[in-house]
C-alpha positions in Angstrom: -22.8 6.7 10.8 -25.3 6.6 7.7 -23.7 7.3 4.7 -24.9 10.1 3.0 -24.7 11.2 -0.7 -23.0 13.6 -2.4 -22.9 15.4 -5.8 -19.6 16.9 -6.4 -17.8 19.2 -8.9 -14.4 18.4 -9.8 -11.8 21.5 -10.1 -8.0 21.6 -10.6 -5.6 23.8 -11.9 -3.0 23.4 -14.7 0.1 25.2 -14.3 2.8 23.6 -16.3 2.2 19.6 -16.8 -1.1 18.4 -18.1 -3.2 17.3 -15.3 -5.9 15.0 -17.1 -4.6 11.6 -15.8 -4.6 13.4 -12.4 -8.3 14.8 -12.6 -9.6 10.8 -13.4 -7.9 10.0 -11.1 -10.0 12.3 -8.5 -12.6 11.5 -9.8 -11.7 7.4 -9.3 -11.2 9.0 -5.3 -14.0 10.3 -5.4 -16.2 7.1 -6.1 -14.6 5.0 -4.2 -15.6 8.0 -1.1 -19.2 7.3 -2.7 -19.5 10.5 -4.2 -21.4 11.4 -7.8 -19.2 13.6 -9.7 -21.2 15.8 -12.0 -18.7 17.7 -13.7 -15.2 19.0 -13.8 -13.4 22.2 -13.9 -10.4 23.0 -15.4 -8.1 26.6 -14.7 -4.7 27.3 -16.7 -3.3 29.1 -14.6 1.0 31.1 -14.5 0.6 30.4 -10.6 -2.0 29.3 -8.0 -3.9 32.3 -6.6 -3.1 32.7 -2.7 -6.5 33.4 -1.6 -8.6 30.8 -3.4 -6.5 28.8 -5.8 -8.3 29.9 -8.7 -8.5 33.0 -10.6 -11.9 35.4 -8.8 -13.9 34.7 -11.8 -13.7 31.1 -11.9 -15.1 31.1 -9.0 -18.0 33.2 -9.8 -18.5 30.7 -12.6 -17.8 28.1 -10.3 -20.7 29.5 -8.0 -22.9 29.8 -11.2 -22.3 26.0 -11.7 -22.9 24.9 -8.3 -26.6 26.3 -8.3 -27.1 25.4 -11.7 -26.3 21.1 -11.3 -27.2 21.0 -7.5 -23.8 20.0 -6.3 -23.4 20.1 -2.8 -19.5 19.5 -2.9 -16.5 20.8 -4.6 -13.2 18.9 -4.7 -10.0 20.3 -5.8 -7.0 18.1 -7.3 -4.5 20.5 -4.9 -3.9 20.8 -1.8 -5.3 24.1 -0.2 -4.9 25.7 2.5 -7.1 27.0 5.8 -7.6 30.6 4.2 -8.3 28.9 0.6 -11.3 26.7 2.1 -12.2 29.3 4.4 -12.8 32.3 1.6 -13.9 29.6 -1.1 -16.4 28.1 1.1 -18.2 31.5 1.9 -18.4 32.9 -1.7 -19.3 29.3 -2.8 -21.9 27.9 0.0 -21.0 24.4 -0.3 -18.7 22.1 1.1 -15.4 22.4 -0.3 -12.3 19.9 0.5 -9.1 19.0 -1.6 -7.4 16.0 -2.6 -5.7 15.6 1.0 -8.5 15.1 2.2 -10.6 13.0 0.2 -7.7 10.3 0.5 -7.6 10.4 4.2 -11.5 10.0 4.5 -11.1 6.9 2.1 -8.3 5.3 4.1 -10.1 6.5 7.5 -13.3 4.8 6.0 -11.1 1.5 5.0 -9.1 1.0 8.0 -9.7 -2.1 10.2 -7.0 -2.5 12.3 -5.7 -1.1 15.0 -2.9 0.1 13.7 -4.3 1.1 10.5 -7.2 3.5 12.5 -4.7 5.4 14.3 -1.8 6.0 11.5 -4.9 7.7 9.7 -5.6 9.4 12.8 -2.5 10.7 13.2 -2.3 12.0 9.5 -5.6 13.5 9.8 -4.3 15.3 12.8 -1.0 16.1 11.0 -3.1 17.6 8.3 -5.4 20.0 10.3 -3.0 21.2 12.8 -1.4 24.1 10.8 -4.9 24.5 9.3 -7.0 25.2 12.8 -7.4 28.8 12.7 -8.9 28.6 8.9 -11.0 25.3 8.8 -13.9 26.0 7.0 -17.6 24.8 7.5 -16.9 21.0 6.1 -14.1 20.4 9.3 -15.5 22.2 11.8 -19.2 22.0 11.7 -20.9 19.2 14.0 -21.9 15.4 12.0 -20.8 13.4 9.7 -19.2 13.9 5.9 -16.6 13.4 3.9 -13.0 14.9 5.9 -14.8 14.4 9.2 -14.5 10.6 10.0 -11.8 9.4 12.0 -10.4 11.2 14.9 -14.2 13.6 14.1 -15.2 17.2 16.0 -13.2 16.4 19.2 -9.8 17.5 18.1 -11.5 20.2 16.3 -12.9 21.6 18.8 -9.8 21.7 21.0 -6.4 23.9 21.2 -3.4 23.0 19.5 -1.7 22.1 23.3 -4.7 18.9 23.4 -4.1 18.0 19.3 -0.3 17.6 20.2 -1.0 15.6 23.6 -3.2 13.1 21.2 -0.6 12.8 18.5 2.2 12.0 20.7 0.1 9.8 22.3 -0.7 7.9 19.0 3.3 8.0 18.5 3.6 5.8 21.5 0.9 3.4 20.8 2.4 3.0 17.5 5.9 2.6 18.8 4.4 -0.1 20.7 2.7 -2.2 17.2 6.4 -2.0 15.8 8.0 -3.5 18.6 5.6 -6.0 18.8 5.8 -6.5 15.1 9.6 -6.4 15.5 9.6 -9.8 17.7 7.3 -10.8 15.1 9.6 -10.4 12.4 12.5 -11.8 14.5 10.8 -15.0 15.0 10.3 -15.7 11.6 13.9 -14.8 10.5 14.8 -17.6 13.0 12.3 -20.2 11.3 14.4 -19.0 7.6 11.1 -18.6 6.1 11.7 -15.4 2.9 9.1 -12.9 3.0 8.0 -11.9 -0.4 6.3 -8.1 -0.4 4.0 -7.1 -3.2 3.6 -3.6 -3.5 2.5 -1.2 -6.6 -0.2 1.8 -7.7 -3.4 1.2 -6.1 -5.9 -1.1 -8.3 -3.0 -2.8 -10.2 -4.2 -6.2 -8.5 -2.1 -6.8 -5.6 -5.0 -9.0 -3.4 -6.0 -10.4 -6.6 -2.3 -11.9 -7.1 -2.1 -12.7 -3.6 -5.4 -14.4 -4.0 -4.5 -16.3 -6.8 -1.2 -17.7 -5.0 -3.3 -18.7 -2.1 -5.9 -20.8 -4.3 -3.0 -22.6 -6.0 -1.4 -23.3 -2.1 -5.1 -24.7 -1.7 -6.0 -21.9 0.8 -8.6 -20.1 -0.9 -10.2 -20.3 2.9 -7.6 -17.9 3.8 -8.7 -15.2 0.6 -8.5 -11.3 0.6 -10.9 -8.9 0.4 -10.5 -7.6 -3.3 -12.3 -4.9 -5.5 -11.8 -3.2 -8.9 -11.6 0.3 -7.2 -9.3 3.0 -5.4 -7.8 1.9 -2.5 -10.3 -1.6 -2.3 -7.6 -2.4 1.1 -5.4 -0.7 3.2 -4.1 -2.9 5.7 -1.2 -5.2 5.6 -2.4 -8.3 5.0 0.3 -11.6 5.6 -0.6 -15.0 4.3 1.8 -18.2 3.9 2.2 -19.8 0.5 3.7 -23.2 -0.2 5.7 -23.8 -3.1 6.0 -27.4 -2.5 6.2 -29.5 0.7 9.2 -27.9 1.6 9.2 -24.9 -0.1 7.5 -21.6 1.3 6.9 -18.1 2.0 5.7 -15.6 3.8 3.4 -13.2 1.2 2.9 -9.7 2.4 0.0 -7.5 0.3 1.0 -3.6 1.0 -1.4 -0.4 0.8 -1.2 1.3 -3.1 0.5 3.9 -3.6 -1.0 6.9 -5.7 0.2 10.4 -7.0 -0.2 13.4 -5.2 -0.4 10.9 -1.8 -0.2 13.5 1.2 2.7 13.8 2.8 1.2 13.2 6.4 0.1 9.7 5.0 3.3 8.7 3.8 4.8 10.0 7.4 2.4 7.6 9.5 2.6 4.6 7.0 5.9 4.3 7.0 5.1 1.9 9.9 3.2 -0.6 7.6 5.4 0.1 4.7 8.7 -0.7 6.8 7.5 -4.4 6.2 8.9 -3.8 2.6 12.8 -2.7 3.9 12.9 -6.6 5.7 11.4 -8.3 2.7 13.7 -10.6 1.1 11.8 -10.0 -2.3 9.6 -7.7 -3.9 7.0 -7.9 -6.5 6.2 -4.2 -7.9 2.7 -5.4 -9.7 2.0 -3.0 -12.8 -1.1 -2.5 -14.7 -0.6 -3.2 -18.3 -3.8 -2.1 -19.2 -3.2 1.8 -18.3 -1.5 3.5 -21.2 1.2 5.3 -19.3 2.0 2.8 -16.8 5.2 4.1 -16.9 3.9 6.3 -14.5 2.5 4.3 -12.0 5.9 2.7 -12.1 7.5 6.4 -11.2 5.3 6.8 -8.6 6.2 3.3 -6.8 9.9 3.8 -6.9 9.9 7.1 -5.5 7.9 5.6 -2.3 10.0 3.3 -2.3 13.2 4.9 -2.3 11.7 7.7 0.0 11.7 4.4 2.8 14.8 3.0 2.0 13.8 -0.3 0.1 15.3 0.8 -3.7 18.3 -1.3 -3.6 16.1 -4.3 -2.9 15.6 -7.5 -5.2 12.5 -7.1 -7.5 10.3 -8.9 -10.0 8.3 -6.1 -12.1 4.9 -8.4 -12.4 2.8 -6.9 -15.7 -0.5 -7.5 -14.8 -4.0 -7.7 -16.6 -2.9 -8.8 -20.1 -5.8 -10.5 -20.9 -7.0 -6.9 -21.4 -3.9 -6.1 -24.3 -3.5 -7.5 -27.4 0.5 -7.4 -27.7 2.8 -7.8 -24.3 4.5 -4.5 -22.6 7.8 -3.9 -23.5 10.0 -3.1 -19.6 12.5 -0.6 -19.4 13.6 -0.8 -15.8 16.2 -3.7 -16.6 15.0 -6.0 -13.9 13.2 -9.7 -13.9 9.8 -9.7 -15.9 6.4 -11.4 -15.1 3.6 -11.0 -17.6 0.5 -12.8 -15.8 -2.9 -11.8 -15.5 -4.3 -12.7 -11.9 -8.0 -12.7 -12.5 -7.9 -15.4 -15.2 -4.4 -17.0 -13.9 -2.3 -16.6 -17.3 1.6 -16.4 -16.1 1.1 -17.1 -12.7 3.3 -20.7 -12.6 6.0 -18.5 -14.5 6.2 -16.1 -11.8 6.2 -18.5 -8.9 8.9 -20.3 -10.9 10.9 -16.6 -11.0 10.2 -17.0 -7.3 11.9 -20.3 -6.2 15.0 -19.5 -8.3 15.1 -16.0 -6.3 14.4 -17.1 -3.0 16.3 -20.9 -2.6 18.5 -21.0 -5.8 21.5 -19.8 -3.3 20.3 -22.8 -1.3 22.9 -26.3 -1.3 22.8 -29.7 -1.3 24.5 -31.0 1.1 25.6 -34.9 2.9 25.6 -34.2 7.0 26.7 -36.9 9.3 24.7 -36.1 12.7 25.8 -38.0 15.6 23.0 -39.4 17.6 24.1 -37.4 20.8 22.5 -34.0 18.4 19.1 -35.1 18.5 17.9 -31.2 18.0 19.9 -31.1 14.9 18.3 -33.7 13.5 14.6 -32.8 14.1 15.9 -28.9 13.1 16.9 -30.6 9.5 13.5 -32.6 9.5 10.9 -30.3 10.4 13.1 -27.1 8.4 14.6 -28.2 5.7 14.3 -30.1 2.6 15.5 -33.8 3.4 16.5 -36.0 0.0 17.6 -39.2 1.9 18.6 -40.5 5.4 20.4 -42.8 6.3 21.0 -44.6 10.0 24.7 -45.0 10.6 26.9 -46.9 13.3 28.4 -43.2 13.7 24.8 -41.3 13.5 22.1 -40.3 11.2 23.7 -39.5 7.5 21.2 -36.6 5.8 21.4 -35.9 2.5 19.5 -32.4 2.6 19.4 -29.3 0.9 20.3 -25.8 3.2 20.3 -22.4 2.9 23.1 -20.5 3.3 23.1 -19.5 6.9 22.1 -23.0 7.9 24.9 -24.5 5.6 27.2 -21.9 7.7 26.0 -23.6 10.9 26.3 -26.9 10.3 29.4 -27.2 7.9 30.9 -29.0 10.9 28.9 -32.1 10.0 29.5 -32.4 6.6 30.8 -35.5 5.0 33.8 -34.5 2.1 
């Protein structure tokens, strides 16, 4: 599809909290969906008006200032529903979509796999069900634009029975990437390999950290798309790093998170998300650099709660301080990393922070293997970190370092 271009006007409404921070932030969504903003409009407002969100004259004025900058688009910061777009878009003549759907046309433009295409499908889907018999001109109108990519006109243009067939088709399909993933998962649980999951607000530098750990395992070959905007990547990405020769993990970069993310989109991502609940480690990256990070940290730990992974082991990695002139002060209580990943400051600290959580539980131990268990022996070899051996009239005496479940298996052959 040719990408278009679009001048947009910005509009939300302020009912009790203040809503600037929320408002940049649309407008960030909105250039990383290739949209100009031109402006922004502001309502205070005791409650959202049913029938259009805003008050009657604000949209007058709102009309007035469409015609008068040339905008083709307007975006609000809330959701609204199929009456709202319907009776906004025919007193304003321009194509009007919220912040629900702005995301989803920025993760339907971003994803690449499989999976990733169809748990945006099945959001979208989500989304305009309960909205079919409202859907103004922007949804339902033939071609391309911003809201339209994705599943486009076909579920549209069909009744709610067909919509239903597709998304419990998608279900299955989907059911079928997790069990797949599932044996996935199991296998490397059986090669004892810790999975470490970074995870955080969107543009914190996740793929940059991940990057950075990959150039110092010497596999910059094996880099990440990365971006200084909204939502740069969506899918999971899974890369191995290597602490030392026998020292390594698996490195999972998730999707951002972001306020205001649409509940349909949280639903379908739990999929790729779930990745989180098995990781044996997580690293909640931060940006320093924003004022009220504290925030972004909010935002994290309520997704992250919402799927179950809150009680798991973190590292609260402060990124971008080349950008601050003093260090953040934490107040969650848990294990600190102050690094910045584009220039590299803090990253051997925070791999350090990693090897003591991962294999500090791990034990050095003497094993006496008889020469009858060859298996056990190339197991110890090829899985484990060996300090010494040492051939034996009795069999092959290891002097080896084990984790805790292999320690558990093997205490049978261990010298006192």
């Amino acid at each position: 599809m040719k990408e278009e271009e679009y001048r947009a006007i910005l509009v939300g409404i302020q009912l009790d909290e203040d809503i600037s921070y929320s408002m940049k932030e649309l407008a960030g969504l909105a250039q990383a969906a290739g949209v100009t903003v031109l402006g922004e409009v502001v309502q205070s407002l005791p409650r959202p008006n049913p029938a259009t969100l805003i008050g009657s004259g604000k949209v007058a004025e709102l009309a007035q200032l469409c015609a008068n900058m040339e905008a083709d688009t307007i975006i609000f910061n809330d959701e609204l529903s199929g009456m709202q777009l319907r009776n906004l878009e025919e007193t304003l003549s321009v194509r009007v979509i919220d912040r629900t759907i702005l995301i989803l046309d920025i993760f339907a433009a971003r994803a690449t796999s499989k999976e990733g295409k169809l748990q945006v499908e099945l959001a979208q889907l989500q989304y305009r069900m309960p909205r079919l018999t409202g859907f103004g001109k922007s949804l339902s109108r033939l071609g391309g634009g911003i809201g339209t990519r994705g599943p486009g006109e076909k579920q549209l243009e069909t009744d709610r029975r067909h919509i239903s067939r597709r998304m419990e088709d998608i279900r299955k399909e989907l059911a079928q990437i997790k069990t797949t993933r599932s044996v996935q998962r199991s296998r490397r649980e059986k090669s004892d390999i810790p999975v470490v999951a970074l995870m955080g607000y969107t543009n914190s530098g996740k793929s940059a950290l991940m990057n950075r750990m990959l150039a110092l395992s010497e596999k910059d070959d094996k880099a990440v798309a990365e971006k200084d905007m909204l939502f740069a990547t969506l899918d999971t990405q899974q890369r191995s790093i290597c602490l030392d020769a026998s020292h390594k993990f698996i490195l999972i970069d998730t999707v951002g998170f972001v306020s205001k993310l649409p509940h349909p989109l949280v639903q379908a991502f739990k999929a790729t998300l779930e990745e989180v609940i098995y990781a044996d480690l997580l690293l909640q990256v931060v940006d320093a650099s924003y004022e009220n990070y504290d925030f972004h940290i909010e935002v994290t730990n309520r997704v992250i709660n919402e799927i179950g992974a809150g009680s798991k082991e973190k590292i609260m990695v402060y990124n971008k301080i080349d950008c601050l002139e003093e260090l953040p002060v934490d107040a969650t209580g848990c294990e600190c990393a102050f690094i910045s990943a584009k220039q590299g400051d803090g990253i051997e600290s925070l791999l350090e922070l990693i090897r003591e959580n991962l294999f500090s539980s791990r034990k050095k131990v003497s094993l006496l293997i008889p020469y009858s268990r060859g298996d056990i022996s190339s197991y110890l070899c090829e899985k484990s970190e060996v300090l010494s051996m040492d051939y034996q009239e009795e069999g092959t005496c290891f002097e080896v370092e084990l984790s805790e479940a292999d320690y558990c298996r093997l205490k049978e052959y261990e010298r006192i």
